[in-house]
C-alpha positions in Angstrom: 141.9 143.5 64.8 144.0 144.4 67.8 142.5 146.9 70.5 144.8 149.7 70.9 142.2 151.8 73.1 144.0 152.4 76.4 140.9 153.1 78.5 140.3 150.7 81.6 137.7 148.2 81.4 135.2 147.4 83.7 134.9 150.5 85.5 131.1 151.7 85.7 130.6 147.7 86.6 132.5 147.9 89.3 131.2 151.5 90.6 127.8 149.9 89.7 128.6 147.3 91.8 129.5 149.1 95.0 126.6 150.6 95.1 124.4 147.8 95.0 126.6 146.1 97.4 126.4 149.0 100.0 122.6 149.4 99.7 122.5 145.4 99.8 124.3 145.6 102.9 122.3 148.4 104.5 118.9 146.4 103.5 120.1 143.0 105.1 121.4 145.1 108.6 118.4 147.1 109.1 116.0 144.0 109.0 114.9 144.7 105.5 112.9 147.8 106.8 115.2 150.1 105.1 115.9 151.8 108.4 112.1 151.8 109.9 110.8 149.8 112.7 107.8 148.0 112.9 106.5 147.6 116.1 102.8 146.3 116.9 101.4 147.6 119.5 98.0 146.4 119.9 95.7 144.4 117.7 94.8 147.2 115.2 98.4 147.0 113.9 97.6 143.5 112.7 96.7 142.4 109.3 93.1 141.2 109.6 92.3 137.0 109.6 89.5 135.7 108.2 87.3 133.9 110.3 87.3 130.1 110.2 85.0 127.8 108.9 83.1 125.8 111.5 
């Protein structure tokens, strides 16, 4: 059966596409932080460490 619809094909992939490319792109450049900064200051900041066995 031939397909005589004249629409174009592929069009929401590609628009779904872009998008996730350009938030993809703006993920990688901002250090994965999605436009935050961490910055540690002093100790508290840290993630706590368990103390070693002796």
């Amino acid at each position: 059966m031939a397909d005589n619809d004249n629409r174009r094909k592929g069009t929401i992939g590609l628009i779904l596409g872009g998008i996730i490319a350009v938030a993809a792109a703006a993920f990688i450049l901002t250090g994965g932080q999605l436009g935050g900064v961490k910055e540690v200051t002093n100790d508290a900041d840290l993630a706590p460490v368990a103390p070693g066995k002796k």
